[in-house]
Structure formats: structure tokens, C-alpha cells
C-alpha positions in Angstrom: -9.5 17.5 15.1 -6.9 18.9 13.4 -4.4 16.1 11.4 -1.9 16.0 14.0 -0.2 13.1 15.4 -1.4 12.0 18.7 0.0 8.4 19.2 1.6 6.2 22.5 4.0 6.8 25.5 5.6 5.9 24.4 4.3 6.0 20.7 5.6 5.9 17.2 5.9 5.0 13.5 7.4 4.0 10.8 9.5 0.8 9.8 12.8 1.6 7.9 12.5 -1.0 5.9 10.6 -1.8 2.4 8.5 -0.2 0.1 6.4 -2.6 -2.2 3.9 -2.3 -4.7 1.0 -4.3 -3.9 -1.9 -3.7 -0.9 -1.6 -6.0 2.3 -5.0 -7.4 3.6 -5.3 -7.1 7.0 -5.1 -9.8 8.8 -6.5 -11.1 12.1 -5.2 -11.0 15.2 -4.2 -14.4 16.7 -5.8 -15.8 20.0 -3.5 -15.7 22.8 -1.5 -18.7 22.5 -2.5 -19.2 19.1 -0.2 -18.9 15.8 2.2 -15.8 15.5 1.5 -14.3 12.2 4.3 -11.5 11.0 2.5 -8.2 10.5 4.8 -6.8 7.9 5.0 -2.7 8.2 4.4 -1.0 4.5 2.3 -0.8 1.4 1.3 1.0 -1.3 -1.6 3.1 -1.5 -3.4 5.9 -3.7 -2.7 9.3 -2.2 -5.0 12.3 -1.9 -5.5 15.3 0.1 -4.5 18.3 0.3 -0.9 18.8 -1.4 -0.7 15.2 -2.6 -0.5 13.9 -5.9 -2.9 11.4 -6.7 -0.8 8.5 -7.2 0.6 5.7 -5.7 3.0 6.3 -2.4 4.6 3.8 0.0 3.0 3.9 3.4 4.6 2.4 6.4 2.1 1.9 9.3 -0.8 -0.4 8.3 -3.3 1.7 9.9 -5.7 -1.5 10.5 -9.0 -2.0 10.4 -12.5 -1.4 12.6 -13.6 -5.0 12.3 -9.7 -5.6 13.1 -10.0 -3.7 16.3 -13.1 -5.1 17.3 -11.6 -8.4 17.2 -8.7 -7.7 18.9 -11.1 -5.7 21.9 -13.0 -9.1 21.6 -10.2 -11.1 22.7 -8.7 -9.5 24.8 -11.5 -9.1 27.2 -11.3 -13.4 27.8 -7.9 -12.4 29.3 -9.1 -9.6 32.0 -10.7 -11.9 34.3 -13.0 -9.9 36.7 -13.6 -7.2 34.7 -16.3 -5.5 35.8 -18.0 -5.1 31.8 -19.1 -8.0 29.7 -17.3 -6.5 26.7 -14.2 -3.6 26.8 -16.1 -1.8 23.8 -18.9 -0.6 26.6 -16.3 0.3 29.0 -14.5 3.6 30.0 -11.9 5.1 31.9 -13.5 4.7 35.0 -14.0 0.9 34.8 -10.2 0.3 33.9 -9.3 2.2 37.6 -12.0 0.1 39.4 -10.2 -2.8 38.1 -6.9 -2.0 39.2 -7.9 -0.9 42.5 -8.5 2.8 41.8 -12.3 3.5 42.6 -14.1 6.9 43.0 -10.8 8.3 41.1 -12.1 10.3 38.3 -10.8 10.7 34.8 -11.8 14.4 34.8 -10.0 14.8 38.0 -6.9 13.2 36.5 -7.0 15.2 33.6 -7.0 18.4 35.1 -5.4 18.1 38.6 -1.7 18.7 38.9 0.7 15.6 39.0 2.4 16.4 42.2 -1.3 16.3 43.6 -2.2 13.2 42.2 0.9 11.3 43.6 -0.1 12.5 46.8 -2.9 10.7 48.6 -3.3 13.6 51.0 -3.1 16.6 48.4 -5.2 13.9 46.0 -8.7 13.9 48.8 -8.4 17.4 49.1 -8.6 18.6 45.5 -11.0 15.6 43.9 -14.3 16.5 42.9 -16.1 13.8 44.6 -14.7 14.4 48.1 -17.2 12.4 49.8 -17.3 9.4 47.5 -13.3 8.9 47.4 -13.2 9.2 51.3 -15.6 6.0 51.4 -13.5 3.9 49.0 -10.3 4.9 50.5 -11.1 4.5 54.5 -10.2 1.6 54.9 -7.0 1.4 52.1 -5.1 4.9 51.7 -3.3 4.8 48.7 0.7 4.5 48.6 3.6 5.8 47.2 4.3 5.3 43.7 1.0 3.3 43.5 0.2 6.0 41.1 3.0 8.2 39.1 2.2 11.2 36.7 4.1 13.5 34.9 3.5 16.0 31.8 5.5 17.1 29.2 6.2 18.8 25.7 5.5 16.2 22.8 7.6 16.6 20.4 6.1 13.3 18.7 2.7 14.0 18.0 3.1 17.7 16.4 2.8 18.1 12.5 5.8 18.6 11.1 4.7 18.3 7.3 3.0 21.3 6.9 4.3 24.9 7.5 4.1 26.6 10.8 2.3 30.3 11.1 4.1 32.8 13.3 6.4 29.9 14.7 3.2 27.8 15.5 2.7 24.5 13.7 -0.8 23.6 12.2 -2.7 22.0 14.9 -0.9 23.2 17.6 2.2 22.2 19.8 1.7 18.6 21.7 1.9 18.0 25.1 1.2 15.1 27.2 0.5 14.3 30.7 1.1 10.0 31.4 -0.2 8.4 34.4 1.1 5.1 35.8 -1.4 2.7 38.3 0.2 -0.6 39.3 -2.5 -2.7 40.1 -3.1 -3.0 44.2 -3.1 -5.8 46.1 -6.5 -7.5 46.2 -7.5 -5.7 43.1 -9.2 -7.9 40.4 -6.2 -6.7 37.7 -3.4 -8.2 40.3 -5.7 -11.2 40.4 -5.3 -11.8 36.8 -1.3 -11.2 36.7 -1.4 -7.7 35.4 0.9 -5.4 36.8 1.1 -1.9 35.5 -1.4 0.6 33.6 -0.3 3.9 31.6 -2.8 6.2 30.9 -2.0 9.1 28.2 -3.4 12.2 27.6 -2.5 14.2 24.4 -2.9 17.9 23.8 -2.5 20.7 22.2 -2.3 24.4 22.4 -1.6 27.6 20.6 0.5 28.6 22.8 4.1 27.5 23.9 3.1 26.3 27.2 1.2 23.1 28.7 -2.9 23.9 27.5 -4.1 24.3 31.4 -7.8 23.8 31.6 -8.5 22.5 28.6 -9.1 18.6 27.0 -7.0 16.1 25.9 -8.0 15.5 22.0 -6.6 11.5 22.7 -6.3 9.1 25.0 -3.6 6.3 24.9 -3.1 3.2 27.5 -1.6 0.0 27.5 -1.9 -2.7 29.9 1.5 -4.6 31.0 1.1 -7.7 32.5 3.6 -9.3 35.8 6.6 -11.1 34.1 7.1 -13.5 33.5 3.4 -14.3 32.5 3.7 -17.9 30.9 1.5 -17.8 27.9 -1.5 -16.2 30.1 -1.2 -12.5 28.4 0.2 -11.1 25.8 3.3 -8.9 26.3 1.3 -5.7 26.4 -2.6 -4.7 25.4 -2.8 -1.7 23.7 -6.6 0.6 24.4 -7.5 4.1 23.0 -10.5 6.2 24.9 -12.5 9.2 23.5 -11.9 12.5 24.6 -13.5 13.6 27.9 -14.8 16.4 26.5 -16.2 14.6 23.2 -19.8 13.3 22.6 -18.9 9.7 24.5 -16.4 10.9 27.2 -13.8 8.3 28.4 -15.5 5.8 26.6 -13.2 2.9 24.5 -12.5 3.5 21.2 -10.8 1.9 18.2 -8.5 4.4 16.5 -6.5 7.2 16.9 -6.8 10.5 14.0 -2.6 11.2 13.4 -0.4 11.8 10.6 2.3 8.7 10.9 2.2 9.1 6.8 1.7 12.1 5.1 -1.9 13.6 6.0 -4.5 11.8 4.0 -2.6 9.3 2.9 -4.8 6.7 5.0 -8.7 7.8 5.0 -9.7 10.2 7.9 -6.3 9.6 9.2 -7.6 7.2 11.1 -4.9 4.2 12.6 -6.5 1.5 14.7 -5.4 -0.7 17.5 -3.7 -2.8 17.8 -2.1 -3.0 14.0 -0.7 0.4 14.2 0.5 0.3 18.3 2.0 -2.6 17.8 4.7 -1.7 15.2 5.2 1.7 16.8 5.8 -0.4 19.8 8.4 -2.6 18.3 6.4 -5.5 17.1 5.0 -7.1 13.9 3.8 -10.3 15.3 -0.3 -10.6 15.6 -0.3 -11.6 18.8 2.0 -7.9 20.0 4.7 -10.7 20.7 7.5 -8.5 22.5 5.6 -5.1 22.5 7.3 -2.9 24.2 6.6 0.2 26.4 8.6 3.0 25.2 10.9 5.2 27.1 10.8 8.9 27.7 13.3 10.7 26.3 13.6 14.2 28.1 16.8 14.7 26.5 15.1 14.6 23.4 12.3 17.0 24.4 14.3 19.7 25.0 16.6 19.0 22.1 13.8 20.1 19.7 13.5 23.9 21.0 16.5 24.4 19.3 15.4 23.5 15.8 11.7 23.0 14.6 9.9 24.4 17.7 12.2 27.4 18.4 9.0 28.8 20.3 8.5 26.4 23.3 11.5 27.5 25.9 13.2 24.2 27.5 12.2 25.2 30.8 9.2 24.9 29.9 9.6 21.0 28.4 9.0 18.9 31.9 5.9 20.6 32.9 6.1 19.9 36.2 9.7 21.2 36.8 13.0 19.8 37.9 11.7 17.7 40.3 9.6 15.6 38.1 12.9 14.1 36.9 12.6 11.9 39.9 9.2 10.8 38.0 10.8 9.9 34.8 13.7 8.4 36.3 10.8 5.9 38.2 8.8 5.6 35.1 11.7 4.6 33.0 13.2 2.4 35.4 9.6 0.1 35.0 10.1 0.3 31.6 13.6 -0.3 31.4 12.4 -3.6 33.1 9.4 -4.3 30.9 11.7 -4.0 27.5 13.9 -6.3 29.0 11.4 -9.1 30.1 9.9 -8.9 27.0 13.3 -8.8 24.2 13.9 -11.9 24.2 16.3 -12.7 20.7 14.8 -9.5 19.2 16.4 -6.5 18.5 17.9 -4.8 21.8 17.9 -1.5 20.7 15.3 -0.2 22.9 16.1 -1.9 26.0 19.7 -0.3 25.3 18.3 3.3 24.7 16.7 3.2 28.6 19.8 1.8 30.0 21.6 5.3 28.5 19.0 7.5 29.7 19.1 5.9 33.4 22.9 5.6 33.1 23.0 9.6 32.1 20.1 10.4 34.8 21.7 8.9 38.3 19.4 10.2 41.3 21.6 13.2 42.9 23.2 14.4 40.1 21.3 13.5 36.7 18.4 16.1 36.8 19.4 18.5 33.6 19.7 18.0 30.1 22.4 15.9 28.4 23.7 17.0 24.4 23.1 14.4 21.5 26.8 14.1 21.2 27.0 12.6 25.1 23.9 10.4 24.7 25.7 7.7 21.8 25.1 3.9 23.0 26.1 0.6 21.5 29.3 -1.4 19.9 32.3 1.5 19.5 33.0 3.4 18.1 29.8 5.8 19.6 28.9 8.9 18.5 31.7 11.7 19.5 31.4 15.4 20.2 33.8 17.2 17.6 34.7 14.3 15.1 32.9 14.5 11.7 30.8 14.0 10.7 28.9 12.8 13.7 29.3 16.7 15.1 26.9 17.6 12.1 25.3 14.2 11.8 23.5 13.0 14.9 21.8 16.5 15.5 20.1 16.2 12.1 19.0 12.7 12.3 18.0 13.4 15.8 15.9 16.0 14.4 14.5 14.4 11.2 14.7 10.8 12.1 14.7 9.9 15.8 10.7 10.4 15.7 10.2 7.2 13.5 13.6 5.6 14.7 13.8 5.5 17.9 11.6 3.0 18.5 11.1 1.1 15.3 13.8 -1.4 13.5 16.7 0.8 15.1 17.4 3.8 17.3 19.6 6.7 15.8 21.7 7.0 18.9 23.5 3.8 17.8 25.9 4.6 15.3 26.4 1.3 14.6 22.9 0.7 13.5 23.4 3.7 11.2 26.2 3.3 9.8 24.7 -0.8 8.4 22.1 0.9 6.8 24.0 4.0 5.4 23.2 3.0 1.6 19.3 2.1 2.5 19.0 5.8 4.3 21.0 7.5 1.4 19.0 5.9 -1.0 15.3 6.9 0.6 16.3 10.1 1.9 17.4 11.3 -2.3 14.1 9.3 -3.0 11.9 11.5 -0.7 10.8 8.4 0.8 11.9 9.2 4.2 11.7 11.1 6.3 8.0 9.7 5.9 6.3 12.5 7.7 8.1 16.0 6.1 9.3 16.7 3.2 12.9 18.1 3.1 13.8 21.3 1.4 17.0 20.9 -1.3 19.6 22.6 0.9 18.9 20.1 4.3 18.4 16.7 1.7 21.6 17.7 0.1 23.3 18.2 3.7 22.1 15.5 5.3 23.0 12.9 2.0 27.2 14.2 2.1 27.1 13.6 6.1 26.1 10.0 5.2 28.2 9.4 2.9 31.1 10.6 4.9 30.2 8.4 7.4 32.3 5.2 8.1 
């Protein structure tokens, strides 16, 4: 698969913080309820590969280890009481639905069926390839609405961006995703335990400008949330990647994900494992995933990116599924609006903030269409303003360049405030080539972006 970024719903990188130069051994993940230990988000390693020099550069997600991930899958299983396999590691996809409540409901068949289908129970037994088999487990308990949401959309996120496109299209392909939402049913073994909800991601790409119909996801994401508050029992989230359904072990749990959060090959195979490199693109540094949160889905965003790096994909063509399936996001980020918030604690708020907007800009009966950068500002005034400078100029290019890595790790882009505190720090790694950590920016755009920083106040 190609070296393509294919990370979490809510998934992504980099820390804006500290460069250092000296390698960080991995460390262990702590027992639930055991000691927090700070996960710090950068090192310094030798680079190779294709285009790279072969010397030292900073990297900024600790991409883990296998005996790491192993551990991790180890202890997590002690917390899914009920679970139907003695270890996660021989589980799949399948086994994860049985658990919430979800039998005879086939990861094929959520892969490929529509979403508007799914989240219909009498659409869903129609169209499933087991008809006879999910009519037994489903006799005597139809499912409901909203016990299962799905959605897909243009990914932005997990497309290269370091290397140069062909004909428009970037190496690897443009991303899309489809995400899929269980909460756990009553009398399930997963509500028995105090888990709540289950996100299932599929990430993939295509040649083409369009959602890849009929074809496999390369990745598959999920997280577990737990019902707040949980009191020690769980962590805040559990983080799980599967193998491709149409790999050599479909469906099956697996311990890393092949993306390009650093420059490709900076890290060996690419490969960044659970639950080191989730958990800071999820917000936390902490061992234990200590206030992970779920991220939020950004349509606005989406459909901002047609108009600069990915000119090809038309914004009608962003939210897959249409219009309608704003009432979908609007759902989805509502839950997670909820999560963030049960989990912030004294952190950092800026995620929590960042779902507020988008609900506040997305109201049902009137929110369903795309809002500008310049509309979208949140936190302490002064905001972000349409047709002051230089946050005219400003936001779009750090919303193009920047929002990837910060908009869901140490600040969010959208708030000016958070920008303007660390206007020396960004200067001084964007004139470095530090940042942006995944591109590297041609002499012109560098030399833009540094005199809208410094003209900012």
C-alpha cells in the first residue's frame, strides 16, 4: 500500500511543540488505574527514503512499538468483560458487533452497502448478504433508530501531500472514508461492561475524484468509548486497528497503521502502532489515553480543500451521501461534542470548543451547506474576521497547511488566540522547514505565510 496517510475519525498528528536531539524509549502502557506516565510527542531520528537526506530529523508522532501494542491489546481485553475471545489479537470485526449487540451484521456488508441502507433496519434485511441468518438474530429485537449511524466522505487527512500530484491526482490516490457508529444495545455484553459507543472507520482511496464504489478499504480504524462518567473502570477511549477485508487476514485485529504523519520513511515501513500514535493524534500523551478524545468532523473543512490542493474532487461531491447526510454529522458530532466534554477535564478545551462552533454553525433546519474559514473563528476576541488583515490572507493558509496536524493536537488554528501565543514558535519552524511536518513548502508560499505572521497581533 502506497505511503499515504490513513489514520482516525477522527485522526491526526503532530504536536507543535519540541524538537530534541536524543531517541525516546518507548515506554509501557500503564494498567488501568495504575500510574499516568507523560508520553512526550517528538524525537530525533535518522532519515532515509526516497528524497531524504540521510541525517538526523525531528519526528513528532512516536510511532510505537509491536511489543507496545501487544501489551496495550493485552490489557485492554481484562476490561471487555464478556467478550466473546480469550484475547482481542484473535478477534475481528465480526466479534466486536456480537459484543455490542450487532450479530449476523457483516463487515463486508458494511463496507459496501450504502449508509442510508444501513441506518435503515428495513432497507438493512433486504440488501444483507446473509438474509436468512440476520432475520434469526433480529426476530425477536429489530434494530432502532440511530442504534447504528454511517456516513462517508472525502478525507482530506489521510492523502499525501508531500509528494507531487500527476495530472491533478496525488500519489496514492485521494482518501475517502465511510465511519460507522454502534451504541451498544441494551442486554448486550458491551452495555454490561459500561461501554457506550463504537466507531468503525474505513479508509480508501481512488484514482478518481469520486467515493471508490466497490472496492476495499486499505485501513480500518475504531475506538471504543465507554458510558460517562465511568469511575476508574475504563479508560477514556480504546483505540483498535483491523486488516483490510480484502487482505490475507480479513477483519482481523491488527497493531499498526502504514501512513505518512512524518515525512515518508522517516519511521520504518511507515508503520505507527496503537495506542502510542492514536493517542496523541487524539489529544493525549498520558499512557493510560487519559482524556482521549473522539475527534470531530469537520465538513467545513472537507470542502474547503477543493479549492486549493485537491482542485479535482468537486464539493458536491465531499459528503458522499448528499445533503441529507448533514443530519448524520450533525448526530455524530453531537455524541462527540459530549464525549470531549466528559473527558477535558483541566486540559486544554480547544477541541471541545471546535464541536461547539461546528453545531452552533450547523442548527437542524437551516445549517445544511458550507460555512467560509473567515465565519468559522472561535475562542477569546478578538476571532478571526472576514476582510481585516491579515486574517483575510491568514486563516485560509494555515487552514490549508496547518489545520491537518492542528486541529486536534496542542491547539486548533480556528482560535486566533491560540495563534497569535505561539506566533514566534510557528515563525521560527515554518523558516526552519520544521513544520509543516508533512510537506515541504516552496519559497514563494514559506515567504507568504512567515509576513502574515508577523503581521499578526
Amino acid at each position: 500500500m502506497h505511503r499515504t496517510a490513513w489514520f482516525m475519525l477522527w485522526l491526526l498528528l503532530i504536536s507543535s511543540g519540541l524538537v530534541v536531539a536524543r531517541s525516546l524509549a518507548p515506554a509501557r502502557p500503564a494498567a488501568a488505574g495504575g500510574a499516568k506516565t507523560e508520553l512526550r510527542l517528538f524525537e530525533t531520528v535518522a532519515t532515509k527514503g526516497k528524497g531524504l537526506a540521510a541525517t538526523a530529523a525531528p519526528l513528532k508522532v512516536i510511532p510505537g512499538s509491536e511489543a507496545e501494542a501487544q501489551a496495550y491489546y493485552n490489557d485492554v481485553r481484562k476490561a471487555l468483560v464478556g467478550f466473546s475471545k480469550p484475547t482481542l489479537q484473535e478477534s475481528r470485526i465480526g466479534d466486536m458487533l456480537v459484543y455490542y449487540g450487532f450479530p449476523a451484521l457483516l463487515a463486508s456488508d458494511l463496507e459496501r452497502l450504502d449508509s442510508a441502507v444501513i441506518m435503515d433496519f428495513e432497507q438493512l434485511r433486504k440488501q444483507v448478504s446473509n438474509g436468512a441468518e440476520f432475520e434469526a438474530a433480529y426476530r425477536g429485537q429489530p434494530l432502532r433508530a440511530d442504534e447504528i449511524l454511517a456516513t462517508r466522505f472525502f478525507a482530506p487527512k489521510i492523502i499525501n501531500v508531500r509528494d507531487p500530484q500527476v495530472n491533478g491526482v496525488p500519489q496514492g490516490g485521494f482518501g475517502w472514508r465511510k465511519v460507522l457508529r454502534f451504541r451498544a444495545r441494551d442486554g448486550s455484553a458491551a452495555r454490561g461492561a459500561g461501554l457506550n459507543h463504537f466507531y468503525l472507520l474505513f479508509n480508501f482511496a481512488s484514482q478518481e475524484p469520486t467515493f471508490p464504489v466497490g472496492t476495499h478499504a486499505g485501513q480500518i480504524q475504531a475506538i471504543l468509548v465507554p458510558i460517562y462518567p465511568h469511575g476508574g473502570r475504563h479508560r477514556d477511549v480504546y483505540f483498535l486497528v483491523f486488516e483490510s477485508l480484502g487482505g490475507p487476514n480479513p477483519e482481523r485485529v491488527g497493531t499498526f497503521l502504514v501512513a505518512t504523519f512524518d515525512l515518508a520513511g522517516v519511521v520504518p515501513d511507515d508503520r505507527y502502532y496503537i495506542p502510542r500514535s492514536c493517542g496523541q493524534c487524539h489529544g493525549t500523551t498520558a499512557s493510560d489515553q487519559k482524556a482521549a478524545k473522539v475527534n470531530y468532523l469537520d465538513t467545513d473543512h472537507w470542502i474547503d480543500r477543493t479549492g486549493d490542493d485537491f482542485r479535482k474532487v468537486k464539493p458536491a461531491d465531499v459528503l458522499v451521501d448528499g445533503t441529507a447526510s448533514y443530519g448524520t454529522f450533525r448526530k455524530l458530532n453531537t455524541e462527540i461534542e459530549q464525549q470531549n466534554s466528559a473527558v477535558v477535564g483541566s486540559g486544554p478545551p480547544f477541541a471541545l470548543l471546535a464541536a461547539r462552533k461546528w453545531l452552533e454553525l450547523h442548527p437542524a433546519g437551516s445549517g445544511d451547506q458550507h460555512v467560509p474559514p473567515l465565519n468559522r473563528g472561535f475562542g477569546a476576541d478578538p476571532v478571526w474576521k472576514a476582510g481585516v488583515v491579515p486574517d483575510q490572507e491568514l486563516l485560509p493558509v494555515l487552514n490549508q497547511y496547518c489545520f491537518r496536524c492542528h486541529s486536534s493536537i496542542a491547539y486548533h488554528v480556528f482560535d486566533r488566540k491560540a495563534v497569535v501565543a505561539r506566533k514566534a514558535s510557528i515563525a521560527a519552524r515554518v523558516r526552519s522547514g520544521n513544520m509543516p511536518q508533512d510537506r515541504k513548502l516552496d519559497g514563494d508560499t514559506k515567504n507568504k505565510l512567515l509576513a502574515l505572521i508577523d503581521q499578526l497581533k
